[in-house]
C-alpha positions in Angstrom: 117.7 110.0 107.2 115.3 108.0 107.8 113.5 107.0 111.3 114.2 103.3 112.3 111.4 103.3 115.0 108.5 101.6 115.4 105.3 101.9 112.2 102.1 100.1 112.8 100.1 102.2 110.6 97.5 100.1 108.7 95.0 102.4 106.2 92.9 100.1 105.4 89.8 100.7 102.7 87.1 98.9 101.0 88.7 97.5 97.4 87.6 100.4 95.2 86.3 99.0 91.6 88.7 101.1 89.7 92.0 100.0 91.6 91.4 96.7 90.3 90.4 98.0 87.3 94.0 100.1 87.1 95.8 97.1 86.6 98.6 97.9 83.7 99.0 95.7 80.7 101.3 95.6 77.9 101.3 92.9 74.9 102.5 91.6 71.9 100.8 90.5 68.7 101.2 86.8 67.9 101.2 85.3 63.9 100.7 81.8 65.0 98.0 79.6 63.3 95.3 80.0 65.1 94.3 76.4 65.0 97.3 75.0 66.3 98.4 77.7 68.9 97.9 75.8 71.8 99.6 72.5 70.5 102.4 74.6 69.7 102.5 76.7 73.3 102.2 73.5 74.7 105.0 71.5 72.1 107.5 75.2 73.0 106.7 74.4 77.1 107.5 71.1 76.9 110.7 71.0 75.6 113.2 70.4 77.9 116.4 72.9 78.6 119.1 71.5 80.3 121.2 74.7 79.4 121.5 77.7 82.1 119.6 80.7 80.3 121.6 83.4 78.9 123.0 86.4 80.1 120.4 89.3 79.9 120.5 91.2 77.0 119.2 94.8 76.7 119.8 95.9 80.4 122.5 97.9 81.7 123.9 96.5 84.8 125.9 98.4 87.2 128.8 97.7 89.5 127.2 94.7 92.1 127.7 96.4 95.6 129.2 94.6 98.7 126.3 95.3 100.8 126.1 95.8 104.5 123.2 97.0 107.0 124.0 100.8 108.3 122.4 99.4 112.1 121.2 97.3 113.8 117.4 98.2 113.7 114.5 97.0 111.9 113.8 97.0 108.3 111.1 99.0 107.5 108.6 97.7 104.7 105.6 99.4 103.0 103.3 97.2 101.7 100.0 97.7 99.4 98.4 94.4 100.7 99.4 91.7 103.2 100.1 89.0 100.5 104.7 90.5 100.5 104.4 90.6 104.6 103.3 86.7 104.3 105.8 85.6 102.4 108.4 87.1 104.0 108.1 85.6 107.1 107.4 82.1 105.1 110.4 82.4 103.0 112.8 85.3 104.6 112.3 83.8 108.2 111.8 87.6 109.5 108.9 87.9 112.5 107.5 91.0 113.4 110.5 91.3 115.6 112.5 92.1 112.5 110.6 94.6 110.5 108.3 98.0 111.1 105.2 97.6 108.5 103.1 100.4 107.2 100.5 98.7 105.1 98.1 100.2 103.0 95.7 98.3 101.9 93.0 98.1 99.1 93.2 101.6 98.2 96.7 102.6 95.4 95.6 106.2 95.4 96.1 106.4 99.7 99.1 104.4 99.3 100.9 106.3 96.6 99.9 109.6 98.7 101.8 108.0 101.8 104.9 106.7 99.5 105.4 110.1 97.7 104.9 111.8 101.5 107.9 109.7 103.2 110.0 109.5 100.0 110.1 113.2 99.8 111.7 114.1 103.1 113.1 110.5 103.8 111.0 110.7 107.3 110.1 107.2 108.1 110.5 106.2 104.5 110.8 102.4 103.8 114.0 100.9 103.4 112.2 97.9 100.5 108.1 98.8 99.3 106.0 96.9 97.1 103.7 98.2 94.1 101.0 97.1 92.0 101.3 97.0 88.2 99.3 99.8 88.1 101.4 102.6 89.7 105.2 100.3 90.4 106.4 101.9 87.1 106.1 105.4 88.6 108.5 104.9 91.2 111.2 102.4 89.6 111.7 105.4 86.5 112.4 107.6 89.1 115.1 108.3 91.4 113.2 107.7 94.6 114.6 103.9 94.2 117.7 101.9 93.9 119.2 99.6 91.4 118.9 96.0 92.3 122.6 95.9 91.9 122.7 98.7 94.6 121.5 95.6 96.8 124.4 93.0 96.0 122.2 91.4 93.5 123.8 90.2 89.7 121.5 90.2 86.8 123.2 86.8 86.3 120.5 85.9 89.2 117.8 87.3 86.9 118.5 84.9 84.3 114.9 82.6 84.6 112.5 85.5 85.2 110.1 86.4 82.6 111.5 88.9 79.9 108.9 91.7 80.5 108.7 91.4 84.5 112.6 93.0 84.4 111.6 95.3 81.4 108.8 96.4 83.1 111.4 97.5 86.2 114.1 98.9 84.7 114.1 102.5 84.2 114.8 104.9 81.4 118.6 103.8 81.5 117.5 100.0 81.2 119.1 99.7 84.7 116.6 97.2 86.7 115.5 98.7 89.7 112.5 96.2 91.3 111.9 92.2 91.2 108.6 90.5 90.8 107.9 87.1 92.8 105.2 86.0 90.3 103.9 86.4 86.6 100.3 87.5 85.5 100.2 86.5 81.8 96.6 85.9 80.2 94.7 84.1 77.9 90.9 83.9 77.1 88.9 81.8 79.9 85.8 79.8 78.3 82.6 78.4 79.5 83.0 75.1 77.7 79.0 74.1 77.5 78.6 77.5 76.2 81.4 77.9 73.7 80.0 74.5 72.6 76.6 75.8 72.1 77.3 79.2 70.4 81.0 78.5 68.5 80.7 74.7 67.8 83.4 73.6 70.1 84.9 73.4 73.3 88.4 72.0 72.6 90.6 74.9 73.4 93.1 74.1 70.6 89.3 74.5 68.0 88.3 77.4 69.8 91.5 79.5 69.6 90.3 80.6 65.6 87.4 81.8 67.1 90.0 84.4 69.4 92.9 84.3 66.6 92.4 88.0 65.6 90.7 91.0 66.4 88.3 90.4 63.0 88.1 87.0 64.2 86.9 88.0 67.8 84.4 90.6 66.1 83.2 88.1 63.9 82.6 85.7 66.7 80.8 88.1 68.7 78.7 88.6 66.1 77.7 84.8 65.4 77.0 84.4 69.3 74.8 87.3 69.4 72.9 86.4 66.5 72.6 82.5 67.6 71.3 83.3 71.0 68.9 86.1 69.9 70.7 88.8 72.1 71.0 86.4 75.6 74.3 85.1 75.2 77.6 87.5 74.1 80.9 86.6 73.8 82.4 89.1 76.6 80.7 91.0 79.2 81.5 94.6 77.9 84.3 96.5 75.3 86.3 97.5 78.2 86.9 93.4 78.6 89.6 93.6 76.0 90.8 97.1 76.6 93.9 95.7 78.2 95.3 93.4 75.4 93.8 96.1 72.6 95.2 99.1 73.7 98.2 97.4 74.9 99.6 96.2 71.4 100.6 99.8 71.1 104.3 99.8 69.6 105.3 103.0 70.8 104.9 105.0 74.2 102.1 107.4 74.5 104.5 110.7 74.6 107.1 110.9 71.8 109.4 113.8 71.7 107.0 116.1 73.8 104.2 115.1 72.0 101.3 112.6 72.3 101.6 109.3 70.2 98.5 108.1 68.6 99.8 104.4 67.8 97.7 102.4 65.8 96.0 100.2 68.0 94.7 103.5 70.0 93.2 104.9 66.6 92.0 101.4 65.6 89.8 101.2 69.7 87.7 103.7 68.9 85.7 102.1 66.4 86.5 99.0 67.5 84.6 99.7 70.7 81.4 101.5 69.5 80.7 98.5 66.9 80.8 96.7 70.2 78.6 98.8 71.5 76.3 100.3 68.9 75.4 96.8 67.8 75.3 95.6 71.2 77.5 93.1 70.9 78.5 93.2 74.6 76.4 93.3 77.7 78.1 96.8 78.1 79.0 96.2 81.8 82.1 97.9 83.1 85.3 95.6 83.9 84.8 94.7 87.5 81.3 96.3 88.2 78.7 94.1 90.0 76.5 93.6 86.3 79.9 91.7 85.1 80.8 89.8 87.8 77.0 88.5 88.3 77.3 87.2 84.7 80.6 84.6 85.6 78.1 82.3 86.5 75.2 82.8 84.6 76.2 80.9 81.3 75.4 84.2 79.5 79.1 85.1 78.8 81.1 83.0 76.9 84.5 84.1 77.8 87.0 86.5 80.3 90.4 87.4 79.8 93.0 87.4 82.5 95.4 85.7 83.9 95.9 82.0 86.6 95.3 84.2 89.5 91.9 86.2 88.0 90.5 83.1 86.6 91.0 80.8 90.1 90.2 84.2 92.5 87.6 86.7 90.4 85.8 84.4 88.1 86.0 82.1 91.8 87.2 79.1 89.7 89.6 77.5 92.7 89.4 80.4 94.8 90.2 78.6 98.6 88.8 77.5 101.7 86.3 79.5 102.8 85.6 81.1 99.7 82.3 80.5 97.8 83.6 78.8 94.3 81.5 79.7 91.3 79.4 77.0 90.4 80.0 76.8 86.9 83.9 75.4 87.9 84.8 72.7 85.9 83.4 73.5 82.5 85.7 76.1 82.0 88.6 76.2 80.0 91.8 78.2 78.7 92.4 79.5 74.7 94.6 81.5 73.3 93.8 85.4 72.9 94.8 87.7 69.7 98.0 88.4 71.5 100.2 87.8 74.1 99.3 90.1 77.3 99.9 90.8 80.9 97.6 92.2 83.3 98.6 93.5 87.0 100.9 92.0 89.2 103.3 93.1 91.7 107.4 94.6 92.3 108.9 94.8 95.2 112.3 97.7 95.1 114.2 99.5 97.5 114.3 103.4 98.2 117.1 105.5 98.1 116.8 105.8 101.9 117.2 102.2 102.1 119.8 101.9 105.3 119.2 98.1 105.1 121.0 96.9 102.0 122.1 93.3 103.3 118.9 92.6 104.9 116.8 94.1 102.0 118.7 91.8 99.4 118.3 88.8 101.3 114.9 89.5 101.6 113.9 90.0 97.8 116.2 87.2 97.2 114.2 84.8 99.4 110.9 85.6 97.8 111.7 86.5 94.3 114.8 84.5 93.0 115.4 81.5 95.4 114.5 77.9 93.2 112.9 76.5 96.3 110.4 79.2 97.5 109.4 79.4 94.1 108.6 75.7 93.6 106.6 75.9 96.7 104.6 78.7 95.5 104.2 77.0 92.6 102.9 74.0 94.2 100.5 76.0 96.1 99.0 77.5 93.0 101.1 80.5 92.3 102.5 81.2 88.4 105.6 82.0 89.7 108.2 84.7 87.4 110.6 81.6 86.8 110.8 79.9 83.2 112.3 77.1 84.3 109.7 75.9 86.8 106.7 77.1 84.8 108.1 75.3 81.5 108.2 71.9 83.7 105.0 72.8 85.3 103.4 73.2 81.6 104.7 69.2 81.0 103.5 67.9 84.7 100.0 66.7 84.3 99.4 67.2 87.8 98.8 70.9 86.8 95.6 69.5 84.7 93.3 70.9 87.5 89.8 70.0 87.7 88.4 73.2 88.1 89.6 74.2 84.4 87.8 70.8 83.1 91.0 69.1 83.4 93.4 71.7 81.1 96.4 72.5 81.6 96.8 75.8 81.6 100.5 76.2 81.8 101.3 75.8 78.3 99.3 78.8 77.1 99.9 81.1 79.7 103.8 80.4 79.6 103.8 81.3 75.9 102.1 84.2 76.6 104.7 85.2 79.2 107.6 84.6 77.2 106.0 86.8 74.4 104.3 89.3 76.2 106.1 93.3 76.2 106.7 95.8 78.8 109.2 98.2 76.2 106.8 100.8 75.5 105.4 101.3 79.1 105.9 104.7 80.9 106.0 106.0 84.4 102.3 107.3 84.2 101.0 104.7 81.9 98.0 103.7 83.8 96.6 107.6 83.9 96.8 107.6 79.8 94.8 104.8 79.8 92.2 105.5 82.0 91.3 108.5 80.9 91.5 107.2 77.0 89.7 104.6 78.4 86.7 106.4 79.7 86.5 108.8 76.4 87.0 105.5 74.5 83.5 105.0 76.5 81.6 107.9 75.5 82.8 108.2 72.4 80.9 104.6 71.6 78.0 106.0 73.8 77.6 108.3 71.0 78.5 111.6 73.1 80.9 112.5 70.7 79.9 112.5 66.5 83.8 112.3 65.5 86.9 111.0 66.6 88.5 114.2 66.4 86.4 115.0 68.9 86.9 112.2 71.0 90.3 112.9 70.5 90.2 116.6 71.7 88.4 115.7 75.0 90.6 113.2 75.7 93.9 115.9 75.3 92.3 118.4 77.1 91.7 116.6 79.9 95.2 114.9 80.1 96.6 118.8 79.6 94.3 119.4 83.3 95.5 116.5 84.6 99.4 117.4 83.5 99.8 114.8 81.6 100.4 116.8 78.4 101.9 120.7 77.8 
């Protein structure tokens, strides 16, 4: 069982550039006209629903337990950042009185070493954890965690969350075993005076042709490279849209024992050396210093990501006491090729959980409850609740300044409700890093054929036991 004594164990690292770089995504493709996708995101997000949302469909729920707690003790919580602890005292009411906390921050691959440690043996294991996108999948497939019905909670309370936040969580037997508080659906962030300059227009419902396809983005990368004489590109680097690329895949990486080469993952090969051979990008790495440097240069015309990467990494509205980027205000929000996620965060319970009742209440509080999540809402979070975000996409008191005055609700809620988590499995993020990084010197030119590519990239998932 595990030990209900005090933890005040904090592992703290500097942010490594490949955690945040880990971030999972998973998408789908869209067929809307180009030219009038926003108008219609924003016409969809508008209209209203007076009608409860329907059951779920697609998951298997289990008996809803009549939860207790097995003592009186403390709840223990493990925690990847500080950001779950917050709102649980905000929302929850707990104080430090009420709960042990191991937190370990700023570094997955420490933290996962610790989680798979105490969820071994049970020894001081947490009775609720939280998880980044990048690594959450890995423990709510396996059996080291509990149903959310396990905790007293009915899917019937799932009803507003975001389609591919629950698919996302639910395990092999569709059975949903983690919650998300908040959404991370994306869309292509502009520099307005530079789109204007290079593509002929700022408007976000023009410039979304210029983003409506894969050809189209290649074409427009092109055009901006040529216009500028080589100064100005359209995105920092290939692995810039590796996310919403590789994640159009319609099938799972391993299929019956043996590894899937879906489209999209053939198609990125090629697709990322024209990038790079005709040096169509500034070739810097996702989240490397050379690509940050360039968010407020004017010398990149877009990044992709979602509310909380355009207001806190491209610095658009990122807080007191945080130096904002001083291009904030001529940027703006288009639609991408498809409809994508990238990161976020689950909170689930263990199987040692001893703290059913408390643990419930708790995810509750922070994850399901209308009124927390219309005050995180109003304090800048895209909360995972369609209700609230479709109002918010109609309230033009989300037209913030720092986007030029968009809304960007409209977009990025059409983006959620599309956006896929079927085909995403336990280890998804080790695929695609390491097809990621042969993706990478494939276009260097270290390889002369695919087939090679390809057999660099299946020997080293067979060392890393990824593949038999």
């Amino acid at each position: 069982m595990k030990k209900n004594k005090l933890i005040a164990l904090f592992l703290s690292s500097v942010m490594a550039a490949g955690a945040v770089a880990s971030c999972n995504s998973t998408i789908t493709s869209d067929d809307t006209d180009p030219t009038t996708a926003t108008t219609a995101a924003a016409t969809q997000a508008t209209t209203a629903t007076t009608e409860a949302p329907p059951d779920l469909e697609g998951f298997k729920e289990l008996t809803v337990a009549e939860v207790t707690d097995k003592n009186d003790g403390k709840i223990t919580i493990y925690a990847h950042n500080s950001e779950f602890i917050a709102l649980v005292e905000k929302y929850a009411g707990l104080t430090s009185d009420d709960y042990d906390l191991v937190e370990v921050s700023n570094n997955s691959t420490a933290y996962q070493e610790k989680l798979d440690a105490v969820l071994s043996d049970g020894n001081n294991a947490p009775d609720i954890f939280t998880c980044d996108a990048a690594y959450a999948r890995k423990y709510m497939a396996s059996d080291n965690t509990i149903a959310v019905n396990d905790l007293g909670i009915d899917y019937a309370e799932c009803r507003n969350m975001f389609n591919y936040t629950l698919r996302f969580a639910s395990d092999d037997d569709n059975v949903i075993k983690g919650l998300a508080w908040k959404a991370t659906p994306c869309g292509v962030f502009y520099e307005r005076s530079v789109a204007e300059q290079y593509l002929g227009t700022s408007d976000p419902n023009e410039l979304a042709a210029s983003f409506a396809t894969w050809d189209k983005v290649m074409e427009s990368a092109r055009k901006v490279n040529t216009a500028s004489g080589g100064k100005v590109k359209l995105i920092g680097g290939f692995t810039e849209i590796f996310e919403p690329y590789v994640g159009t895949k319609g099938s799972k990486w391993i299929m019956d024992g043996r590894l899937n080469y879906d489209t999209s993952i053939e198609n990125f090969f090629d697709y990322a050396k024209t990038l790079y051979t005709e040096d169509l990008t500034f070739k810097a790495e996702q989240w490397s210093k050379p690509w940050t440097t360039k968010m407020s240069d004017r010398t990149v015309v877009s990044y992709w990501g979602s509310l909380q990467f355009a207001k806190y990494q491209l610095a658009l509205n990122p807080g007191e006491g945080t130096t904002v980027n001083p291009t904030s205000g001529d940027w703006g929000l288009t639609t991408a090729p498809v409809s994508y996620y990238s990161g976020g965060t689950w909170v689930m319970a263990s199987k040692y959980c001893d703290k059913k009742a408390t643990s419930g209440d708790i995810i509750r509080a922070v994850c399901i409850n209308e009124d927390n999540q219309k005050d995180m809402l109003g304090n800048g979070e895209f909360v995972n609740n369609i209700k609230l975000i479709t109002s918010a996409a109609a309230d033009d008191k989300f037209a913030f300044e720092w986007l030029g005055g968009q809304n960007p609700y409209p977009i990025l809620l059409d983006s959620a409700m599309k956006a896929d988590a079927s085909f995403v499995v336990a280890d998804e993020d080790k695929y695609n890093q390491t097809y990621k990084a042969v993706v990478g010197t494939y276009a260097e030119g270290s390889f002369k054929t695919v087939k090679d590519a390809k057999d660099a990239f299946e020997k080293k998932l067979k060392d890393d036991g990824l593949l038999s």
